[in-house]
BAFI-3210 file (N, C-alpha, C; in Angstrom, 3 decimals, decimal comma, padded with zeros to 6 digits):
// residues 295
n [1|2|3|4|5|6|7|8|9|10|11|12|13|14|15|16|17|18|19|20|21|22|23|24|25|26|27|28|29|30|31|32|33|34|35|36|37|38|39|40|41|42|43|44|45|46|47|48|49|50|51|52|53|54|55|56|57|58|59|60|61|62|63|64|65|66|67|68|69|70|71|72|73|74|75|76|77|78|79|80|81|82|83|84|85|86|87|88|89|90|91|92|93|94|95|96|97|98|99|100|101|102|103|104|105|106|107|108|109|110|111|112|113|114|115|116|117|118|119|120|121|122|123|124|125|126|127|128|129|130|131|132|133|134|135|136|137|138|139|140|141|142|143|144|145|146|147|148|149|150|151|152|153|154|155|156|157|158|159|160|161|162|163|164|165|166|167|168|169|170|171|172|173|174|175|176|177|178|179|180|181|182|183|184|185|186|187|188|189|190|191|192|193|194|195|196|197|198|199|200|201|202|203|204|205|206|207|208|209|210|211|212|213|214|215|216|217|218|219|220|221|222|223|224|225|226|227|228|229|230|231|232|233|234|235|236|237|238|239|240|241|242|243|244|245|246|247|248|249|250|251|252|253|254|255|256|257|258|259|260|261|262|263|264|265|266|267|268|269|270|271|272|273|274|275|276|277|278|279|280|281|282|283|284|285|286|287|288|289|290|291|292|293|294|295]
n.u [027,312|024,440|023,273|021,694|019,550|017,883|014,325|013,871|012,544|011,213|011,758|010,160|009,489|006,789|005,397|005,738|003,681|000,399|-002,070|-003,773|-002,028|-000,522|-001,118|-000,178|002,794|003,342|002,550|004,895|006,957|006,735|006,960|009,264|010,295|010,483|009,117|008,280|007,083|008,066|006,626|006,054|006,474|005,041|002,896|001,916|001,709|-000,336|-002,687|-002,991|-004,672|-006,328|-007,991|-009,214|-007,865|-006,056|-007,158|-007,441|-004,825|-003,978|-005,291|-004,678|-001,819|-002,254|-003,447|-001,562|000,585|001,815|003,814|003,591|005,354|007,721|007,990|008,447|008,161|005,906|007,516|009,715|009,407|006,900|006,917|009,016|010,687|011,828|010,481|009,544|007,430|004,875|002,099|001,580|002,432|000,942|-000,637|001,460|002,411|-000,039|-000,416|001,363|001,359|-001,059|-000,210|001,733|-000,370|-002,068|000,474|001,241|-001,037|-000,550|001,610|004,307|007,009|009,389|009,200|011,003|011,896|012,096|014,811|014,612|015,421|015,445|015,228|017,981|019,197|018,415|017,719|020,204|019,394|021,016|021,683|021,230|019,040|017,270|017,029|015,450|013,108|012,177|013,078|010,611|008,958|009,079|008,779|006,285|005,358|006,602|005,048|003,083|004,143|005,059|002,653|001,873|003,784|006,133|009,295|010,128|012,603|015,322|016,733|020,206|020,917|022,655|022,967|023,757|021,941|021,448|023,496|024,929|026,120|023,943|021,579|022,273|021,722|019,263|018,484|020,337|019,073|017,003|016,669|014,908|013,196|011,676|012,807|015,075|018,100|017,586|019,926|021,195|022,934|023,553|023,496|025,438|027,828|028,222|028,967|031,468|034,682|037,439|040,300|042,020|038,985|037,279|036,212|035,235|033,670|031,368|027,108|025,216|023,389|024,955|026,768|024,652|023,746|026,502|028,039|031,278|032,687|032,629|031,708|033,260|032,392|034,007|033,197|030,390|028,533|029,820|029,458|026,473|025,543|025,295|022,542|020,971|017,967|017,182|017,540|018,950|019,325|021,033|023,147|026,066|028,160|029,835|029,418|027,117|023,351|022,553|020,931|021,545|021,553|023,178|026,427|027,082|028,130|030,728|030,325|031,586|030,140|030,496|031,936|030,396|027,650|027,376|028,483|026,543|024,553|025,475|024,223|023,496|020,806|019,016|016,512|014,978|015,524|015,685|015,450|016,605|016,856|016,329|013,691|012,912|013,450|015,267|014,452|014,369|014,670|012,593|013,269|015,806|016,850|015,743|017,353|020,117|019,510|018,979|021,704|023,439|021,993|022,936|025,676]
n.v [028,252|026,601|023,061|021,894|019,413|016,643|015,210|011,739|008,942|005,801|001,893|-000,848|-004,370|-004,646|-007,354|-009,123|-008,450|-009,008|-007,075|-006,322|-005,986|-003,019|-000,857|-001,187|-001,331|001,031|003,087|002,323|003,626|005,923|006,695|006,018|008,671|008,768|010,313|009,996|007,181|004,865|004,623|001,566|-001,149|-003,125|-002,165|-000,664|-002,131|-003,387|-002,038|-001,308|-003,599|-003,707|-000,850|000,440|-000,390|001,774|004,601|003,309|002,952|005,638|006,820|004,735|005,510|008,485|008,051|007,658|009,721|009,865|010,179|009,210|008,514|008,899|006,973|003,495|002,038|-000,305|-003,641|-006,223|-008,933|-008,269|-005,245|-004,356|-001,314|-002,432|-004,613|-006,589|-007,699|-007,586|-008,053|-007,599|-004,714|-002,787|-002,327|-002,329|000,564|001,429|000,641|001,718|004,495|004,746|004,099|006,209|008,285|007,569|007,826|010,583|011,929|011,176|012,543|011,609|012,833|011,713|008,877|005,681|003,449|000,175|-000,351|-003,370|-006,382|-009,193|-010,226|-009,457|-011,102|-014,004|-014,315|-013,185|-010,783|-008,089|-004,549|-002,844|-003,585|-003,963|-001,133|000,252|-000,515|000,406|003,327|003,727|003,053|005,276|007,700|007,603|007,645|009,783|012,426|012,159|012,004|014,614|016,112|015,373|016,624|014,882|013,190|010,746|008,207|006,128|003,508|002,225|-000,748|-004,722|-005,818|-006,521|-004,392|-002,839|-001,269|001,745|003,266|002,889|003,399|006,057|006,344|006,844|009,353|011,439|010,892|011,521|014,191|015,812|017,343|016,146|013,530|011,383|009,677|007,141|006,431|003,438|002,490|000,359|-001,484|-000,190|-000,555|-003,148|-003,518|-002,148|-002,250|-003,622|-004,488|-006,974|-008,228|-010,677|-012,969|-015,577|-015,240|-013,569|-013,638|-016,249|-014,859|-013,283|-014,690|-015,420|-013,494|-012,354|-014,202|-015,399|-013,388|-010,363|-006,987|-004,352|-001,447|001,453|004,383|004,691|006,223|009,070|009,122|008,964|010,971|014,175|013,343|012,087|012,023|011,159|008,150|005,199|003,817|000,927|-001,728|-003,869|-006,532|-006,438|-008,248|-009,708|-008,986|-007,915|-006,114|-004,649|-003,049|-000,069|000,295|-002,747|-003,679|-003,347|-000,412|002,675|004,838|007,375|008,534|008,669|009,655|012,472|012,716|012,274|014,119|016,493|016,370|017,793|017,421|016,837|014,907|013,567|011,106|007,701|005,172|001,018|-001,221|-004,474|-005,504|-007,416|-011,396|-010,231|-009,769|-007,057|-004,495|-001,915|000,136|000,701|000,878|003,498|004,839|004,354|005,239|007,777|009,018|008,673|010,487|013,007|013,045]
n.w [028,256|028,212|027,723|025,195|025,709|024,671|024,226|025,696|025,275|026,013|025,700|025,541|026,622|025,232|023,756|025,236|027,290|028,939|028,367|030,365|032,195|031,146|032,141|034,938|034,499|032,752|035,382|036,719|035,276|035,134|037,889|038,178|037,215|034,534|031,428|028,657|026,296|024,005|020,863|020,376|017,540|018,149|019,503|017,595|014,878|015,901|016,344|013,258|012,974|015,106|015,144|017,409|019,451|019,688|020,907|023,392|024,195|024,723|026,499|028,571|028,741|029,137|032,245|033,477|033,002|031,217|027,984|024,747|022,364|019,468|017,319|016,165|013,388|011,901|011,392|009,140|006,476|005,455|005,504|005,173|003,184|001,074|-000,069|-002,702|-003,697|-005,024|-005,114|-002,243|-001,914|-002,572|-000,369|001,364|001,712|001,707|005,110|006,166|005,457|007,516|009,625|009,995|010,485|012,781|014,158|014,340|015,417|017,730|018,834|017,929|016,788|014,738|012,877|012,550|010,440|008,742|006,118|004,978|005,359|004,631|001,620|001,342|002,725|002,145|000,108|-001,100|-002,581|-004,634|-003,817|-005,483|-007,108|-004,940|-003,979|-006,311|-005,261|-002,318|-003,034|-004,849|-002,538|-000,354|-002,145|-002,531|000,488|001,879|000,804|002,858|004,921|005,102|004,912|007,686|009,405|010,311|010,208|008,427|009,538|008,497|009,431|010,429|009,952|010,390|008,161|004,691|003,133|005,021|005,821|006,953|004,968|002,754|004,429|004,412|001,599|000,818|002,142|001,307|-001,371|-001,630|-000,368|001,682|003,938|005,395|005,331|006,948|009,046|011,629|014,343|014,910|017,634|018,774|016,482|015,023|016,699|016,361|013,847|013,604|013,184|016,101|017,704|017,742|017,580|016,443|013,445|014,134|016,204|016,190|015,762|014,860|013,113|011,120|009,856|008,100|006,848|005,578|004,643|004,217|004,396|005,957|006,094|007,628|009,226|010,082|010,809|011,436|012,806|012,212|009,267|009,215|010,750|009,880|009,013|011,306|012,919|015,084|017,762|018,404|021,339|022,946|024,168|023,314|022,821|020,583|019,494|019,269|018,318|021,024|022,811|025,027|028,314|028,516|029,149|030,097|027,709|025,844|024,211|023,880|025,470|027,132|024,982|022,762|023,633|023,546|021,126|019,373|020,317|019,531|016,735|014,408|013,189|015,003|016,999|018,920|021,375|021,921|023,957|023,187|024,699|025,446|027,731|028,548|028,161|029,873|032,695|033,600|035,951|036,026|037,424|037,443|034,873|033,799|035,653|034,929|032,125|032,800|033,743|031,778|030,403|030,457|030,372]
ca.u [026,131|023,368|023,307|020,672|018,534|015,889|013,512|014,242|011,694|011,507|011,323|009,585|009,188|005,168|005,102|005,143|003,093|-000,746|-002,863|-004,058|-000,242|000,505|-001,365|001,246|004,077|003,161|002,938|006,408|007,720|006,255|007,176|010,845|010,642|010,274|007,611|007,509|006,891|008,389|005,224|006,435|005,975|004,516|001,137|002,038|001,389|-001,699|-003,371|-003,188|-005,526|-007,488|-007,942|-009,585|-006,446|-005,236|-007,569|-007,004|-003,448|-003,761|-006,385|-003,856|-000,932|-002,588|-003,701|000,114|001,084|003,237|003,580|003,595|006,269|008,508|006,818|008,990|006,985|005,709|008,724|009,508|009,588|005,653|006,483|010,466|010,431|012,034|009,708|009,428|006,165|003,835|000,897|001,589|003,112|-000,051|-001,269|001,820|002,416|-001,094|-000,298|002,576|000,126|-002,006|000,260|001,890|-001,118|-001,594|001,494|001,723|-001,939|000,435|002,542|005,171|007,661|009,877|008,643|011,677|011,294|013,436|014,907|014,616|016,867|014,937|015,694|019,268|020,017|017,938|017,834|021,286|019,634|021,994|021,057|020,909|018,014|016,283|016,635|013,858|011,891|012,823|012,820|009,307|008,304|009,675|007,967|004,837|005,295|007,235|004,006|001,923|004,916|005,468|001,532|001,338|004,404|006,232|010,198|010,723|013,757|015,883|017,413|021,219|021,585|024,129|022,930|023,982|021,017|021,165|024,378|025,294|026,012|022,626|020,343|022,159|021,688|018,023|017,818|020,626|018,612|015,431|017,298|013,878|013,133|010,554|013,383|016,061|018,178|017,383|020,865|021,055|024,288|024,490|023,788|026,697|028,792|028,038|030,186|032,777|036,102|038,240|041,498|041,465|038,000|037,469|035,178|034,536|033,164|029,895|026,317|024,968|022,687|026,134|026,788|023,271|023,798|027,761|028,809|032,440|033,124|031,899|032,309|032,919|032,042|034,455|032,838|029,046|028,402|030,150|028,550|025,163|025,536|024,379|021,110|020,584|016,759|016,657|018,728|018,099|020,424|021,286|024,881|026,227|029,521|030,180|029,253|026,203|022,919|022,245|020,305|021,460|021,816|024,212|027,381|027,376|028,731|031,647|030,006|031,676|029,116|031,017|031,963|029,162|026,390|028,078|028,392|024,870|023,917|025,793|023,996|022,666|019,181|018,485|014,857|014,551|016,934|014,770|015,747|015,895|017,399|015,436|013,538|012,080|013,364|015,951|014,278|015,306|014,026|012,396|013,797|017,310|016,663|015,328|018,404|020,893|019,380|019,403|022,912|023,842|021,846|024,128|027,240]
ca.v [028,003|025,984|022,080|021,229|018,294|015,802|014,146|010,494|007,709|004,362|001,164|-002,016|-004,992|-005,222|-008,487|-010,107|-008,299|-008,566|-005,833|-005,615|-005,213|-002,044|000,395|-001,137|-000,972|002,726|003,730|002,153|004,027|007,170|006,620|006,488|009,763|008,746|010,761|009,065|005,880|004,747|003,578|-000,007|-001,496|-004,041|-001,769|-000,060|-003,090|-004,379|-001,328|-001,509|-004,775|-003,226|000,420|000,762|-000,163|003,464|004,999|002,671|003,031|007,080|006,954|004,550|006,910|009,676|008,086|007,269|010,951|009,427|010,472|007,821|009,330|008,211|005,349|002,413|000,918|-002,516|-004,369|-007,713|-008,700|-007,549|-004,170|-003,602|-000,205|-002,581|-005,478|-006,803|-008,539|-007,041|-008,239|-006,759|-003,436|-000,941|-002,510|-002,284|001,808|002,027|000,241|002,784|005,651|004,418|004,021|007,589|008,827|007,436|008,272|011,929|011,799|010,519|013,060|011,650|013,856|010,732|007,409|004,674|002,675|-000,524|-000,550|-004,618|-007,566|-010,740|-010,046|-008,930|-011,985|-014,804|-014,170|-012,964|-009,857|-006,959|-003,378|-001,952|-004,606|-003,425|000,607|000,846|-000,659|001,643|004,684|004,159|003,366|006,293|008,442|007,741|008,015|011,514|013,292|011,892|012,243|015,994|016,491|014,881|016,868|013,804|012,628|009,314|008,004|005,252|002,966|001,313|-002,252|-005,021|-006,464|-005,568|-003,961|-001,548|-000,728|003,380|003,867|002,387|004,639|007,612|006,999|007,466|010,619|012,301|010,770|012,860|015,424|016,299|017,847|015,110|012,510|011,486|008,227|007,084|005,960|002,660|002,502|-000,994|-001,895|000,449|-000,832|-004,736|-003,441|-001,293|-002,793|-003,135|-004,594|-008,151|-008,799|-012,367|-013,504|-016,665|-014,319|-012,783|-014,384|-016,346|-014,114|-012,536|-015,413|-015,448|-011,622|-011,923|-015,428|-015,121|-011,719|-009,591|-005,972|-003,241|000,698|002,249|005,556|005,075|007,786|010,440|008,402|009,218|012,346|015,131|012,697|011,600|012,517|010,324|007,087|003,597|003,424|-000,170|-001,726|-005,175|-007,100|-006,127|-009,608|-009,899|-007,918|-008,050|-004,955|-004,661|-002,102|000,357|-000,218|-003,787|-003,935|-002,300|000,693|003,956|005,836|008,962|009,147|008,612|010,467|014,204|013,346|012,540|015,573|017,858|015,898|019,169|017,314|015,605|015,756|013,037|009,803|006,584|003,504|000,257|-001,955|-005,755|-006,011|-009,146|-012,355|-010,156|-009,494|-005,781|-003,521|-000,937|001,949|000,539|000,828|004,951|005,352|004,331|006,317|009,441|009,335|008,707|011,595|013,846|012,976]
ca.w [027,426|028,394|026,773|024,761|026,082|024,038|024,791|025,916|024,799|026,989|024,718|026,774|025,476|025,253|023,217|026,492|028,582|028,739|028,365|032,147|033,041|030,494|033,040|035,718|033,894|032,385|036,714|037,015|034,449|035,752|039,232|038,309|036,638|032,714|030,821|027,223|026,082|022,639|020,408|019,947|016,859|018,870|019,451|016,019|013,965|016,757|015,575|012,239|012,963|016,232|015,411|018,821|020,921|020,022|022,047|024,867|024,447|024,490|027,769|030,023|028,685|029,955|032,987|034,166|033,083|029,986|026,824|023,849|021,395|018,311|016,774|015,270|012,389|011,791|010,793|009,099|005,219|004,849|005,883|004,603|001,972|-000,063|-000,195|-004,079|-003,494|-006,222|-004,372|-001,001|-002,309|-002,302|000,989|002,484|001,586|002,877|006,032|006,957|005,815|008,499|011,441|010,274|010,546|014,380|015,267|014,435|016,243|019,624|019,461|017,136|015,506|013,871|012,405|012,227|009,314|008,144|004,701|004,701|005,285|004,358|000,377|000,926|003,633|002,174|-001,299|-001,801|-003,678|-004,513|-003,398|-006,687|-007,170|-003,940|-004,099|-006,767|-004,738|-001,215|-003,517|-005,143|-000,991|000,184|-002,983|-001,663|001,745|002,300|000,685|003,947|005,869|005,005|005,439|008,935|010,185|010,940|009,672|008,105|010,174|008,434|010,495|009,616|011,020|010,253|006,871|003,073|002,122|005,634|006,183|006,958|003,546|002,353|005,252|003,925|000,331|000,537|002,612|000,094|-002,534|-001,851|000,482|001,610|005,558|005,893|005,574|007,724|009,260|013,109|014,371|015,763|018,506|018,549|015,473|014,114|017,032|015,625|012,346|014,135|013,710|017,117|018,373|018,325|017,370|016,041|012,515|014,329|017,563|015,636|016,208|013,444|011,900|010,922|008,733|007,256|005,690|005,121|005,064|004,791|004,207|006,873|005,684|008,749|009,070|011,083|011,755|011,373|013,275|011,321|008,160|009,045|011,600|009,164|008,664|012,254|013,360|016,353|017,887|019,072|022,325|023,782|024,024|022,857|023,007|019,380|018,241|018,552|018,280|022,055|023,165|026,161|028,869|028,363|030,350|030,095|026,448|025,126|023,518|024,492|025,841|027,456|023,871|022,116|023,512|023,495|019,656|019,242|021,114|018,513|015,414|013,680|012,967|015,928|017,799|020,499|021,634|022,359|024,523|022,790|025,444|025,391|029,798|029,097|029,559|030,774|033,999|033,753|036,426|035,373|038,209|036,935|033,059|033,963|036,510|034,067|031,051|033,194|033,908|030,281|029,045|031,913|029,383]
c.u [025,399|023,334|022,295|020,569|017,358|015,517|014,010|012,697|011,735|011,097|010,897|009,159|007,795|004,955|004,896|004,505|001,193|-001,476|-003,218|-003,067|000,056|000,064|000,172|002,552|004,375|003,266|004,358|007,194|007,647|006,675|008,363|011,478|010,780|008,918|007,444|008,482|007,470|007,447|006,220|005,735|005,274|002,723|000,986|001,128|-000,365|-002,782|-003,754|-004,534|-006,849|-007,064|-008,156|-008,690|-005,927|-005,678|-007,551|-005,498|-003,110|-004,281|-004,896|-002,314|-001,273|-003,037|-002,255|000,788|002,115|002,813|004,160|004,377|007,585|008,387|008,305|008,038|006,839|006,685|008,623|009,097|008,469|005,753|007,693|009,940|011,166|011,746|009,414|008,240|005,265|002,374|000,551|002,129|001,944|-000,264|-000,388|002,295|000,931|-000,984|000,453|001,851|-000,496|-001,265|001,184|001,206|-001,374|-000,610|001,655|-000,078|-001,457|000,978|004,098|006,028|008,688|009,634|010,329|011,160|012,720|013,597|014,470|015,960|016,645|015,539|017,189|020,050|019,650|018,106|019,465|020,655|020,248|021,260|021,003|019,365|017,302|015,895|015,370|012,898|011,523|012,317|011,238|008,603|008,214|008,885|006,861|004,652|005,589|006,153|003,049|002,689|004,742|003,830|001,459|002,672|005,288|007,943|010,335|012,462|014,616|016,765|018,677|020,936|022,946|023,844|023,228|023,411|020,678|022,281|024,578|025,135|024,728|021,797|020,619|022,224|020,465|017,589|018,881|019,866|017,425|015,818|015,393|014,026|012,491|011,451|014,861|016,751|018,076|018,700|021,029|022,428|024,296|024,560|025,540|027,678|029,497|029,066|030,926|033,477|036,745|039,329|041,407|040,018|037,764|036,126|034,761|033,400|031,633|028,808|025,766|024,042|024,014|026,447|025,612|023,398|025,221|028,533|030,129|033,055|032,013|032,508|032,122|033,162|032,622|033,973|031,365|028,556|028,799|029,632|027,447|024,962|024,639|023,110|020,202|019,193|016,543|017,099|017,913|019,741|020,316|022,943|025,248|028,027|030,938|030,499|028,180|024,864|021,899|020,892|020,219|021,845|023,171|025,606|027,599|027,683|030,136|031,617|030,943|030,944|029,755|031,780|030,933|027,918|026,252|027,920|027,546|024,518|024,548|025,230|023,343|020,957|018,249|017,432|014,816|016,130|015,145|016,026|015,435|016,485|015,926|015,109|013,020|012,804|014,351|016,108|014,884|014,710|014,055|013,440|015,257|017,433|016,639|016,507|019,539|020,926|019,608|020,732|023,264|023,413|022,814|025,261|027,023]
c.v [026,752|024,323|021,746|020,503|017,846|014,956|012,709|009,546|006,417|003,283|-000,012|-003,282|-005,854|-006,468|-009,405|-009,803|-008,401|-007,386|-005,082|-005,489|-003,848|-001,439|000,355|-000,661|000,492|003,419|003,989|002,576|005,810|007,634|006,997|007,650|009,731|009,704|010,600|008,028|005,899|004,012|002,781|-000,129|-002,800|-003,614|-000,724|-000,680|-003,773|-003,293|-000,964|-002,511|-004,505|-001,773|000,884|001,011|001,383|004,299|004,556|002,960|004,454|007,016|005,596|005,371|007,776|009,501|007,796|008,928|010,276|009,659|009,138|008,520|008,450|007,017|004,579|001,642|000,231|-002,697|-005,696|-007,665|-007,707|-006,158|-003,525|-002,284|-000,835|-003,867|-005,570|-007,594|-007,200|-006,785|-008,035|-005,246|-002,493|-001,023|-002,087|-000,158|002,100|001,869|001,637|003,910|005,808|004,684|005,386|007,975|008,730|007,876|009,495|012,072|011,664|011,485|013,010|012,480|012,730|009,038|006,457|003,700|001,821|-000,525|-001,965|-005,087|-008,692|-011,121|-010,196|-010,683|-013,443|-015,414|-013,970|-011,615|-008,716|-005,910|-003,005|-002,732|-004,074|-002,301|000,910|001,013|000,390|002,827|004,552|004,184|004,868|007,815|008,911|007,712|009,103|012,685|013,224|012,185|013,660|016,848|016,613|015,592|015,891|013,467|011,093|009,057|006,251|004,437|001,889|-000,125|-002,873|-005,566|-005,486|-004,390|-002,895|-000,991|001,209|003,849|004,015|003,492|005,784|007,702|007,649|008,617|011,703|011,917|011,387|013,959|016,506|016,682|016,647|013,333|012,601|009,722|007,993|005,946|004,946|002,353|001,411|-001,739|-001,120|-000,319|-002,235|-004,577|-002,927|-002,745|-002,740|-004,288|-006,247|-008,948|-010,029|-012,735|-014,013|-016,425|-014,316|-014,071|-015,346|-015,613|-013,133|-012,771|-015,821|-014,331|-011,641|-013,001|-015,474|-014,659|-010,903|-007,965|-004,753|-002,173|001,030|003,413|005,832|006,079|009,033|009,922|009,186|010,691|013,613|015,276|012,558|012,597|012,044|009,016|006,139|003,439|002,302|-001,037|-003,536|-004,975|-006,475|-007,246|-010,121|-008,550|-007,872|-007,381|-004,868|-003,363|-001,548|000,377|-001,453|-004,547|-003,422|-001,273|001,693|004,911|007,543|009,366|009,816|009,418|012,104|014,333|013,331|013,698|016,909|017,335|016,865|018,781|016,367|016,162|014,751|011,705|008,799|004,882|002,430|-001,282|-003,708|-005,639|-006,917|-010,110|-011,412|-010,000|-007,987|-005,121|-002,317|000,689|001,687|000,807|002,984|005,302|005,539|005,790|007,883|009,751|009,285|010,062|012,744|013,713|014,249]
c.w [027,925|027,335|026,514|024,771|024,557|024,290|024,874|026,092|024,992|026,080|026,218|025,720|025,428|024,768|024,120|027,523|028,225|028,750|030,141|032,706|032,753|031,846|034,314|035,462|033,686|033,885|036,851|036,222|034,681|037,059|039,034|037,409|034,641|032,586|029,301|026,912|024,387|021,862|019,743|018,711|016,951|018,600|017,912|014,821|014,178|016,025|014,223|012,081|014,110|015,877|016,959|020,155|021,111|020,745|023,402|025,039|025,208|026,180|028,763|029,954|029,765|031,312|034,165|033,928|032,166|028,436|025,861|022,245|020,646|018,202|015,784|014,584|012,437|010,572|010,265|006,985|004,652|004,976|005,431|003,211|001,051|-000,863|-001,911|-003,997|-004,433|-005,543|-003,051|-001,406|-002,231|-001,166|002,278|002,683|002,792|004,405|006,781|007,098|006,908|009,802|011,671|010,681|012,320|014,955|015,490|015,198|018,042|019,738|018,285|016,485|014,233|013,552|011,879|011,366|009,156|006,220|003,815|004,814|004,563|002,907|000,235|001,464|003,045|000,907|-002,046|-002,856|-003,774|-004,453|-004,531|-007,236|-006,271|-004,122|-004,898|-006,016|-002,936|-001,749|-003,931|-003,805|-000,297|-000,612|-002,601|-000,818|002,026|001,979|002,245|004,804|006,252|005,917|007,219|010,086|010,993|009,661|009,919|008,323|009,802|009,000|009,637|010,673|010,147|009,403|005,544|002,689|003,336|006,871|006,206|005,677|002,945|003,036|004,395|002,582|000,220|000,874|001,759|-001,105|-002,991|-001,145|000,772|003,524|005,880|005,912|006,120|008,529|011,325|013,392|015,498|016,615|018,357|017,613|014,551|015,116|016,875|014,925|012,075|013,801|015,243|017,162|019,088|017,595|016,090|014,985|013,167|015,718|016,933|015,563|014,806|012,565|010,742|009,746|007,712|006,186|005,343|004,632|005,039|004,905|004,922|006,498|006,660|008,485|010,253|011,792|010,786|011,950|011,761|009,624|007,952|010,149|010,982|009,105|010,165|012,981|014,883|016,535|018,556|020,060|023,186|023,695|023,704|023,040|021,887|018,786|017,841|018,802|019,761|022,654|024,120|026,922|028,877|029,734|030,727|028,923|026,581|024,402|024,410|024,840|026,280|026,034|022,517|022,152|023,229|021,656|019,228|019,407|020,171|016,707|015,262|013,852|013,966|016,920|019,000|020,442|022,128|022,784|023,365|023,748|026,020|027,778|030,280|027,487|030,155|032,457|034,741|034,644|036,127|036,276|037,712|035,510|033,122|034,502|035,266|033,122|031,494|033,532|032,825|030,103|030,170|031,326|028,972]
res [x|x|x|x|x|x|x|x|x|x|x|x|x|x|x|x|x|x|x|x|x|x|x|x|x|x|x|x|x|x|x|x|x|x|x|x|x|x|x|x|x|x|x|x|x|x|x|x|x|x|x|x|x|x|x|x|x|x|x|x|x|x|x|x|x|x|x|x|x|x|x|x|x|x|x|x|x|x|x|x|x|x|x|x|x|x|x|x|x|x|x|x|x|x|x|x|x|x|x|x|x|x|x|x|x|x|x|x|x|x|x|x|x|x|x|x|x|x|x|x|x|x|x|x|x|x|x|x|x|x|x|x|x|x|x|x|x|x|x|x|x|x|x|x|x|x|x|x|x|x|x|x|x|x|x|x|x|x|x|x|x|x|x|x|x|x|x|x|x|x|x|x|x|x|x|x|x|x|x|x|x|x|x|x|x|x|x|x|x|x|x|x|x|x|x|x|x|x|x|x|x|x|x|x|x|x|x|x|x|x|x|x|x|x|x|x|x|x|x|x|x|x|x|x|x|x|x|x|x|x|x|x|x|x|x|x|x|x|x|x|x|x|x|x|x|x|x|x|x|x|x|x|x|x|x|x|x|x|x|x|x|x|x|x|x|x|x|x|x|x|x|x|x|x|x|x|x|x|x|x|x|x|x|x|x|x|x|x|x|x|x|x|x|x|x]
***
C-alpha cells in the first residue's frame, strides 16, 4: 500500500529579514525543492496593520513558484483566545476574523491559534478562570472558520493553561470539524519525562509557568492524536524551548513521524525550526526535512 504524504510547510524566521530579501529567500527555498511557505505570524499580524502586504506577499510567492500555506496567528497576550481584557476582546475576535479570512484566501486549510500563557504564567490564573474566556473566543470564531473552509488548530505548549489536556479540552468541547489541535513536537517533548532528567536542567521560562512543581505529559502524542490537524516540527534538548533542527535534540524522530502520519485528522506538517541568529542554511533545513518526511 502506498504511504500517504502531506504537505510540508517551511517556517523562516521573517522578523529579521527585510522585505527586499523575502524574494531571495522565497528562490532559495524553491531552488532546494520546497514548494510552501508557512504564513508566519510575523506577516500574519503585519497585515492586519498593512492590508496591502498580502498582495505583495501572494505576487513574490508566486513569482518563486511557492505556495504560502498554514497560517500561525498573531500571537502574544493581545491575541491569546483567552485574553480577559474587556476592552480588547471584540477587536481581538475581529482581528483573527481578518487574518482567517487572508489566510483561507492563501490557500490555508489550518489556522494555529494559541490558547494564552501571559494570564496563566504571570498572573497565576487558574484554567477554570480562563476557559470562559477561550470558549466564548472560539464561539465566535468556528462560525467564520466553518464558512471560510478553514480548521482552527490549537496548539499545546509547556504552560498551565496549554498543556495537552487543555488543547484537547476545547476541540472535545465543541467536537466540531472546523476545530482541531496543531501538535507541537517540541513543545510536548519539553514535558516528556525521561531517564535522569534534572528540575534544575529546564530554561527559566519553566520556572515562570511552574515554579516548583513542574507537571510532565508522558504521552502527548497519544493525548492529542485523535485531534491532531497539523504539527509544529523542531527538536530541543528537553529543557528548553529551543527550536532547533531536528536531529540535534533528543526527540525521536524515526519514532515520531510514522505516528503523526497515522493521526486520523491530519492535513499538512509545517517546519518550525528558528534560521536566524542560527545561521541555518537554507538547502540544509529542506535536506533534512525531506529525509524526515521518508520515515
Amino acid at each position: 500500500m502506498k504511504k500517504k504524504s502531506f504537505p510540508l510547510a517551511y517556517y523562516y524566521s521573517w522578523e529579521h529579514v527585510p522585505d527586499s530579501m523575502i524574494p531571495n529567500i522565497m528562490a532559495e527555498f524553491s531552488w532546494h525543492g520546497a514548494e510552501n511557505l508557512v504564513f508566519s505570524h510575523i506577516w500574519a499580524t503585519r497585515i492586519l496593520k498593512e492590508p496591502q502586504f498580502s498582495s505583495q506577499l501572494t505576487r513574490m510567492a508566486r513569482n518563486a513558484e511557492l505556495n504560502i500555506v498554514e497560517i500561525h496567528a498573531p500571537l502574544g497576550q493581545a491575541f491569546d483566545l483567552c485574553c480577559p481584557d474587556r476592552g480588547r476582546r471584540a477587536s481581538l475576535i475581529e482581528d483573527h476574523k481578518r487574518s482567517m479570512a487572508y489566510a483561507a484566501d492563501s490557500g490555508c486549510k489550518t489556522y494555529t491559534i494559541h490558547i494564552g500563557a501571559y494570564e496563566s504564567v504571570f498572573y497565576k490564573t487558574p484554567n477554570k478562570v480562563l476557559r470562559p474566556y477561550a470558549v466564548d473566543t472560539l464561539e465566535k470564531l468556528l462560525p467564520e472558520a466553518e464558512k471560510l473552509g478553514i480548521v482552527i488548530a490549537v496548539e499545546n505548549s509547556y504552560e498551565r493553561s496549554n498543556t495537552p489536556d487543555e488543547a484537547a479540552y476545547y476541540v472535545e468541547y465543541f467536537r466540531s470539524e472546523s476545530i482541531g489541535c496543531c501538535f507541537d513536537a517540541g513543545h510536548a517533548h519539553l514535558m516528556a519525562p525521561a531517564p535522569g532528567k534534572r528540575r534544575s536542567g529546564y530554561f527559566v521560562e519553566m520556572d515562570w509557568a511552574w515554579g516548583d512543581k513542574i507537571e510532565e505529559y508522558p504521552n502527548a502524542y497519544e493525548r492529542l492524536a485523535p485531534h491532531i490537524v497539523t504539527c509544529h516540527l523542531h527538536d530541543n534538548d528537553g529543557y528548553s524551548d529551543a527550536h532547533e533542527l531536528p536531529g540535534t535534540g533528543t526527540i525521536d524522530w524515526k519514532t515520531l513521524i510514522p505516528k503523526l502520519k497515522k493521526s486520523p485528522r491530519l492535513i499538512s506538517m509545517q517546519t518550525e525550526v528558528r534560521t536566524i541568529p542560527a545561521a541555518l542554511p537554507i538547502g540544509k533545513l529542506c535536506d533534512t526535512f525531506r529525509k524526515l518526511m521518508a520515515l
